[in-house]
N, C-alpha and C positions, 0 to 999 in steps of 0.2 A: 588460589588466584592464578599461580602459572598454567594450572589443571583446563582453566577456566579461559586463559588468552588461547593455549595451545587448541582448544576447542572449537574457540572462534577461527581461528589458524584455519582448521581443517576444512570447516566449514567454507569459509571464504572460498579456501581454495576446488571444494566440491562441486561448487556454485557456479565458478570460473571455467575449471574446467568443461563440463556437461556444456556450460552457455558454446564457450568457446568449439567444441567438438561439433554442435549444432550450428552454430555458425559456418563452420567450413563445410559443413558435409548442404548446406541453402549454397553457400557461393558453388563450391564442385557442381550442384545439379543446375543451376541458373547462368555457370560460366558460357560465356558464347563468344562469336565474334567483337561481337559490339561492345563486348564487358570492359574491356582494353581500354577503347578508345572515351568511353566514358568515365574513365577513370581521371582519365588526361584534361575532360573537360568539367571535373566539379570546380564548386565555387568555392571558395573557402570561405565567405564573408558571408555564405550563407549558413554553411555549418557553424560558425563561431558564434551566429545569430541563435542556431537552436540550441546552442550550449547553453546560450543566456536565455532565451525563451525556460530552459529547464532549471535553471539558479530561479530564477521567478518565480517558479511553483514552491519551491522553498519557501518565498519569502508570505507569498500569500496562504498556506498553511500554516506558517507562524503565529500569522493575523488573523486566523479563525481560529486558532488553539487559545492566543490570546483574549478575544474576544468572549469563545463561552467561559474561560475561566473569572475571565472580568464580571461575566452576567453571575457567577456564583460568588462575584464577594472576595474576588482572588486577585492581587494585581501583579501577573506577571510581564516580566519584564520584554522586552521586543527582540535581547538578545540572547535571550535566557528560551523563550519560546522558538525562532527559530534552532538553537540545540538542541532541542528536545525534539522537535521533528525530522531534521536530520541524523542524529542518531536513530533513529525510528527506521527509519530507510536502510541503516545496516542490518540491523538487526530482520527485517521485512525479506531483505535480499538473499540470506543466507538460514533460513528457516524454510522448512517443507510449509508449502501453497501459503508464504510470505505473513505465516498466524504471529512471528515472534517481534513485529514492530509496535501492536498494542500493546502486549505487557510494558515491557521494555518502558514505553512513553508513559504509562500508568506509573512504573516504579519515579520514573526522574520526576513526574509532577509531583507524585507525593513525597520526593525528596525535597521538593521547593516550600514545605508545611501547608501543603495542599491535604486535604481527608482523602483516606485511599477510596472512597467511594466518591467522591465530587471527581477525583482524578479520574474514576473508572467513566462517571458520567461524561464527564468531557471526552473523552476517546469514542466512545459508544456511541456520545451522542452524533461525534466524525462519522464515524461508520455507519450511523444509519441513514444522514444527510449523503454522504457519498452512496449509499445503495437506495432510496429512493430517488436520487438522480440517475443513477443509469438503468433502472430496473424501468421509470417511468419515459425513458430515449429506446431501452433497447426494442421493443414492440417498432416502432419506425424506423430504426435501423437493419433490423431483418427484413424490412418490407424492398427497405430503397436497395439492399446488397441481393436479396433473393430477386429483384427483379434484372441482378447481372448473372447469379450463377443456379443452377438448377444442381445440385448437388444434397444425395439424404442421406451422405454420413456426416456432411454439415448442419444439417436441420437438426440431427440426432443428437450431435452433438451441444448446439445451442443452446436445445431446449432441455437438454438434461442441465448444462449451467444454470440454465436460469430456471429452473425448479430450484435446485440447489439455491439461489442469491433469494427465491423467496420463501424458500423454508429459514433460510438463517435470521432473512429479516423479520419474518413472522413471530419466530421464536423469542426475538429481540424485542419485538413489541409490546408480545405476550408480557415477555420478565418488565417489562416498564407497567403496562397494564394492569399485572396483576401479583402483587410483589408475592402472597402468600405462598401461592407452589411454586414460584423462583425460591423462597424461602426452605424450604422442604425439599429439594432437589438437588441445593448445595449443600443441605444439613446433610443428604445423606452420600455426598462423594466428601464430604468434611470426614463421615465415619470411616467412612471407607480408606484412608488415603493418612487419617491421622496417625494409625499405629505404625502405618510403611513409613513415615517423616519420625518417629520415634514421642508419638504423644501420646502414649500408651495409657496413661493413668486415668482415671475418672475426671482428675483438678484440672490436668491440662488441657483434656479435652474439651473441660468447662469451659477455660478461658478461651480458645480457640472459637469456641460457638458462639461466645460471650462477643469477641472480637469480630465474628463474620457477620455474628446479629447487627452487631452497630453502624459496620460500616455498609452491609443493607441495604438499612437505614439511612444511613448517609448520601447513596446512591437516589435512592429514589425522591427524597426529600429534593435532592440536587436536580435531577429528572422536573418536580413538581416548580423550583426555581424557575429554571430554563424556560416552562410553557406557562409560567405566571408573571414575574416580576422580570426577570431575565430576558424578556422577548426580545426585546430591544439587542439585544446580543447574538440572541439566536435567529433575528434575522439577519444579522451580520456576520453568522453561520451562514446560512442560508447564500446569500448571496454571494459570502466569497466560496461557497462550495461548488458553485455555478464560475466563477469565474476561472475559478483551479482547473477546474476540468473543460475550460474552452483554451486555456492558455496551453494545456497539457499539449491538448488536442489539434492544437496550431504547430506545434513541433513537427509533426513528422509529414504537417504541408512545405514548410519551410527546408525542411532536408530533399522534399524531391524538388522544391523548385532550385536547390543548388544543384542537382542532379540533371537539371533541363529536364525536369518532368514536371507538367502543368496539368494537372487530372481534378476532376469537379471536386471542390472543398467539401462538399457536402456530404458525397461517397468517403471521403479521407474521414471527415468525422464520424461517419456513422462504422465504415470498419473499423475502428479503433474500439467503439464501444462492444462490436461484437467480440472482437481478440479480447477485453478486459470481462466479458461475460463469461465465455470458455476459460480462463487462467481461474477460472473457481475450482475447477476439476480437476488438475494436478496437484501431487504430495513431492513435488520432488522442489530443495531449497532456493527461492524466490521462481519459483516457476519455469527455471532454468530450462532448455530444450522444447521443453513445449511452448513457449514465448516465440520462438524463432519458429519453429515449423506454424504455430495458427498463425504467426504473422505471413509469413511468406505462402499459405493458401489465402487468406483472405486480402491480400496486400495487391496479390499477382493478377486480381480484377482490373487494377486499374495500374498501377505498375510496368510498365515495358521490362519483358524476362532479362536482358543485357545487364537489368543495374538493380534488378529485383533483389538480390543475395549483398548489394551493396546498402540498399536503403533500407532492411532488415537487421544489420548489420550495427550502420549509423544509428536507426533509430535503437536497438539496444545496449548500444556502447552510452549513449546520454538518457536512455531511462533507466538500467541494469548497472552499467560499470561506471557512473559516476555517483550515481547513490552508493556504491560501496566506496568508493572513493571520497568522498564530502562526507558520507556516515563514520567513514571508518578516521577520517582526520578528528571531525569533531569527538565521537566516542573517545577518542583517544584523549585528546582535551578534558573533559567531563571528567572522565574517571582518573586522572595524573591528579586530578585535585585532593581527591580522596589521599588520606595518611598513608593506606595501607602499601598504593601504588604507588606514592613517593618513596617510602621503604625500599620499595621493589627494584624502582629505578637504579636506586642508588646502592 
């Protein structure tokens, strides 16, 4: 376990660091005249505002997690679901291209006597609602942002993301679609992977398979819930996937307008879905450096350069450094409960 904090340790600070290095190196090249004086004129009630605009997405993630686990028969609790999404968000922030907030959230549901496949369905089924919502924006969002910039190592870049969000999605479909060769393709990284984990024998490997088969099963049974009896839930998916992401989205209107910057809401939201398309592309932990630099080319469209390296800044200090911060408290909470880290403490 101390192996395992010290890990996180490092992590965190990898994350920080990078973020932070990239951060100054957007302020250095955006410092100007004007940078000074607009420093002198933010608003603070409006930044305090996006802080809670971003505690809000919290809570409305909570209420979609809750929601499909309720459509599977599950009743988790309102304070219990948002910790499990905030711990998500540590774990998201300090993992290469932000893959380690689904496990992570899979382990704690199925800590709550959730089936590890109903738990994987609920997470999945986040992730597929969150990428046909922006997969089905991003096509008008490159439309409305390509008609401010003429740039094709932009284009390049876009459009290699979003190959990428539709291969992943596709594949995700596929495994829902057709459990068989989903079936067949973990059975053979199960072989693969079981003698490296020490499941060398013929019994354990059995039971391994035994146990991948059912939870499957569990998976797509849960999958077959959701778009039958479950609907009801899953449009309450649905719609607050839609609201998470308009609320998100409102953030970093609200940090320029503390900033005296008043720029079309529409351009505000549709560069954001392009920055959240590109962050597919990066391996480095929670997308650190590359967050700030696609922020600060696709931001400085509409952005005045004076306070560009500040609203890149802002806007990743309440997306970035307060999910490790709320993730990293509640994680903390969660597992102090556990025997082992009461031990530890003490």
């Amino acid at each position: 376990m101390v192996e395992d904090m010290n890990r996180i340790k490092k992590w965190v600070l990898i994350s920080l660091l990078i973020s932070l290095v990239s951060g100054f190196i957007v302020v250095l090249f955006t410092f100007d005249s004007g940078t000074i004086g607009a420093l002198t004129e933010i608003k603070p009630a409006y930044m305090l505002a996006a802080v809670c605009i971003h505690a809000i997405t919290y809570i409305i993630w909570g209420l979609r997690t809750r929601s499909l686990c309720k459509a599977l028969g599950h009743d988790l609790g309102y304070l219990k679901s948002f910790e499990i999404v905030a711990s998500g968000t540590l774990a998201a922030s300090i993992t290469p291209s932000s893959l380690g907030g689904e496990p992570l959230r899979i382990h704690l549901l199925h800590g709550q006597n959730i089936p590890l496949g109903k738990a994987t369905a609920v997470v999945i089924g986040e992730r597929v609602l969150d990428g046909i919502f922006i997969l089905a924006l991003a096509p008008f969002s490159i439309y409305i942002i390509r008609g401010v910039l003429n740039d094709s190592i932009f284009d390049f870049m876009f459009i290699f993301a979003e190959l990428g969000l539709i291969i992943i999605l596709f594949l995700t479909l596929y495994a829902l679609w057709k459990p068989g060769p989903t079936k067949k393709v973990v059975y053979f990284f199960v072989h693969r992977l079981a003698p490296i984990l020490g499941k060398k024998t013929d019994s354990a490997l059995e039971k391994v398979i035994g146990r991948v088969d059912s939870e499957l099963e569990h998976f797509h049974d849960s999958i077959s819930v959701l778009l039958n009896e479950g609907r009801r839930g899953l449009a309450f998916g649905i719609l607050s996937t839609i609201a998470f992401w308009l609320v998100d989205f409102s953030m970093l209107y609200v940090i320029l307008m503390g900033l005296n910057q008043h720029p079309d809401i529409v351009i505000v939201f549709a560069s954001q879905i392009i920055v959240i398309v590109l962050l597919v592309i990066p391996a480095t932990p929670g997308a650190s450096g590359v967050a700030e630099f696609a922020g600060t080319t696709v931001f400085s469209l509409f952005v005045a350069s004076s306070v560009l390296g500040i609203a890149v800044i802002a806007w990743r200090a309440f997306t970035f450094y307060m999910n490790i911060m709320v993730g990293g408290f509640v994680s903390f909470r969660i597992l102090k409960d556990t025997e082992f880290i009461k031990k530890f403490l003490h």
